[in-house]
N, C-alpha and C positions, 0 to 999 in steps of 0.2 A: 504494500500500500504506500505510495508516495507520500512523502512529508508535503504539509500544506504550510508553506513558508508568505507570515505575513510582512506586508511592507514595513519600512521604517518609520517611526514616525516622521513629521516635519521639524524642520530648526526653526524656531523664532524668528521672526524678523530682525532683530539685533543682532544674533547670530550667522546670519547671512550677506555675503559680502556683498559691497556699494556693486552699483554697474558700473563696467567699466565707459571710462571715459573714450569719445569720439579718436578713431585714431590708434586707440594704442593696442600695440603688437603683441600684447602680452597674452597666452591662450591659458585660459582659466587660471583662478586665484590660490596663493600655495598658503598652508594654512595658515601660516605665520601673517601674511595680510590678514586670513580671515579672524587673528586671535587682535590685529590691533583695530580693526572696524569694530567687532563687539567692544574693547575695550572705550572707542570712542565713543560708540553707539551709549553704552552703560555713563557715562562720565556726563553726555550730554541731557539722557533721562534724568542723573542728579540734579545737574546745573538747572534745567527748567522747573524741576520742581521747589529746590533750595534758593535757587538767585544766586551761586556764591562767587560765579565771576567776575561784577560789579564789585565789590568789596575787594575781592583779590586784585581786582587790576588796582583799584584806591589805593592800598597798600605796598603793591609792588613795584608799581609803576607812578610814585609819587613826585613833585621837585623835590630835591635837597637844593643848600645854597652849596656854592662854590666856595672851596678852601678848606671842607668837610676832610678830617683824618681817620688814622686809630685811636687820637681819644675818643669819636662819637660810637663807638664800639662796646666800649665798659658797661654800659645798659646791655646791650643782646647780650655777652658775656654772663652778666650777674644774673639774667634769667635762664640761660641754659645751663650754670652751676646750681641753680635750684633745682631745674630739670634734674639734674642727673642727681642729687639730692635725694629727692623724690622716688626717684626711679630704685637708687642705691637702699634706702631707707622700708619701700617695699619689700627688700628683699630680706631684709636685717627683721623687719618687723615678723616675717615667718618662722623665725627659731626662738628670738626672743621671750621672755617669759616675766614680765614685770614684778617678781617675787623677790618680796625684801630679805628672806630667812634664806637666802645664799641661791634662790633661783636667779634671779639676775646676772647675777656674776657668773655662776655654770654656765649660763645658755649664751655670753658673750666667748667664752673659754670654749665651747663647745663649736661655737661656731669659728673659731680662731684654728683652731687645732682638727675638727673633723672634718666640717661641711664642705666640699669642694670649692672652690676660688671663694672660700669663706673670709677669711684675710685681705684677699686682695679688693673684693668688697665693704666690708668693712675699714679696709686703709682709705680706698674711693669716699667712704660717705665722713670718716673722723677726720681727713683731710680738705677732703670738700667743704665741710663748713668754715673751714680758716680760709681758703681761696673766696668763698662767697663774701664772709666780709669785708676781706681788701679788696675784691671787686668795686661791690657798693660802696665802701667810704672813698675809692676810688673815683667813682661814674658822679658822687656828690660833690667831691674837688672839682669836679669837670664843669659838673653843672652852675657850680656856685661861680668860678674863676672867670667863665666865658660867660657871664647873665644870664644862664636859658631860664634861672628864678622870676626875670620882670614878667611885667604885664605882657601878654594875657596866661601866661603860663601860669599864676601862683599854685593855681588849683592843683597844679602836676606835683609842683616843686614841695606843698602838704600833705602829698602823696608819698614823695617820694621818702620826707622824711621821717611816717609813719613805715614802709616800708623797712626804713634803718629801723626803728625799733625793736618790731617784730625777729628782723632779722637776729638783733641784738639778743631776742627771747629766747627764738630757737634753739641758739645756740647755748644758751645759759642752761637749760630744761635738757636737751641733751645731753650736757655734761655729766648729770649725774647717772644715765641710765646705767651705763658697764657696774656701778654701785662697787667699786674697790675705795680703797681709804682715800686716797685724792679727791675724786669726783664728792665723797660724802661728806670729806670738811672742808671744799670748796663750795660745794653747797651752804652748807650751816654758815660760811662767813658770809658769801652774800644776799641771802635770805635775811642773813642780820642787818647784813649793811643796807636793804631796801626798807627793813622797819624803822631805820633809824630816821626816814623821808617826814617833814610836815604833813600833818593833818592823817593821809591815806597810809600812812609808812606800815602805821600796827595791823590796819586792815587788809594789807598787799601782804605781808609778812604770816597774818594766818592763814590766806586763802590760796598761797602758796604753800606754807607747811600741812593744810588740811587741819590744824588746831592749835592751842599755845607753842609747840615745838615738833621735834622732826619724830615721825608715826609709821606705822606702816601703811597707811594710803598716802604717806607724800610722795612715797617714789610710784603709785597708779597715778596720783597728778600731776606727774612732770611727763610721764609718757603719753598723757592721753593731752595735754598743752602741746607737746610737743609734736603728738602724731598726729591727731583732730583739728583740734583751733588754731594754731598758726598757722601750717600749712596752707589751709581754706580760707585762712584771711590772708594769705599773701598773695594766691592765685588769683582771688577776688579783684584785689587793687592791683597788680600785673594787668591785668586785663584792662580796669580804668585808666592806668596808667600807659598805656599802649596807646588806648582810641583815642585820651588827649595828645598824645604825638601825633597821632597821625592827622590830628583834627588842626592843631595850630601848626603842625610843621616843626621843622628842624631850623633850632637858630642860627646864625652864622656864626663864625669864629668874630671874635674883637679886634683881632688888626686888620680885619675887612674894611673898605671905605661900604656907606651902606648903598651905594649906585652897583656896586660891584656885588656886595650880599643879593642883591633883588636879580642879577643876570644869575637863576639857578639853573640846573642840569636836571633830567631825570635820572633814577634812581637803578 
């Protein structure tokens, strides 16, 4: 009895390559065309439904002024060492175990000595936060020395200085997670040294320690400051801090005449 061999089905219309154009000698399409037409086809479905072209050309294809160097650079820098932060930090936060009675400390030890490129991860995210902040107190000499603080920037420039803060936090709250005697009595002196502030000092100082002194949920409130709420407030204002750039533009340098700032380039 013959086998009853049904047809294939049909491919998508996305999956099916353009007509060829008037003229060309080419006889039928070799798949590799046919995988970059769907690829177009797929990109241009996003694009109509999202709109993200418009905004990406904004962005990409901006003016700068002329005279623009490697200092305007210290900003992208300071957010892709948060990137990698972030990234590094997910991975750290898998082994991790925020237990004050010697989990802590094992599961930073465990992850030093067992976990595969455990170390070299953990070097990336303990040294990553020293690069992050000379980045930013960097990119704010920059900012401050060349005026991008005047008008109409202030808005950025209150941004950015919250940003130092935060910055300042994270890395303070991390300090103590590895929980070895450094990190604990660096802890204890600056926790001290923030109560000692006017008015808010006593109140910063308990809701940091979680109570009159250091407890076993301070070190859950420094992981969850450090992994939760900074984080999500830093990506937040990144983000605001970005669309103000790209909304007022990039300043000129100061030994620019300003006839010669206003002849800018694209981008």
């Amino acid at each position: 009895m013959p086998k009853l061999k049904l047809p294939m089905p049909p491919l998508p219309d996305a999956l099916n390559p353009r007509p060829k154009r008037p003229g060309d000698p080419t006889n039928g399409a070799k798949p590799l065309d046919v995988a970059k037409e769907a690829g177009i086809s797929a990109a241009d479905w996003v694009d109509e439904r999202l709109a993200l072209t418009q905004p990406a050309r904004w962005v990409m294809f901006r003016k700068i002024p002329r005279g623009t160097n490697w200092f305007y650079t210290l900003g992208s820098a300071t957010m892709f060492a948060f990137l990698s932060q972030a990234v590094t930090g997910v991975f750290l936060a898998m082994y991790y175990r925020p237990d004050p009675a010697g989990g802590a400390y094992e599961s930073i030890r465990h992850i030093n000595d067992d976990v595969f490129l455990g170390q070299f991860v953990h070097g990336m995210h303990k040294w990553g936060s020293t690069v992050m902040v000379i980045l930013i107190c960097l990119h704010m000499a920059r900012t401050f020395f060349f005026g991008a603080y005047k008008y109409p920037r202030e808005m950025n420039w209150i941004i950015g200085v919250v940003l130092l803060i935060l910055t300042f936090l994270m890395s303070f709250t991390g300090y103590l997670l590895p929980f070895d005697q450094r990190s604990y009595w660096a802890t204890v002196v600056g926790v001290n040294i923030n109560g000692t502030g006017p008015l808010v000092g006593p109140y910063l100082n308990d809701f940091l320690y979680g109570g009159p002194d250091f407890n076993t949920t301070t070190l859950a409130r420094f992981y969850s400051i450090h992994m939760l709420l900074v984080p999500g407030l830093i990506a937040a204002l990144i983000g605001a801090h970005l669309w103000l750039v790209m909304k007022h533009g990039t300043t000129a340098p100061p030994w620019l005449k300003p006839r010669d700032s206003h002849d800018g380039r694209h981008s």
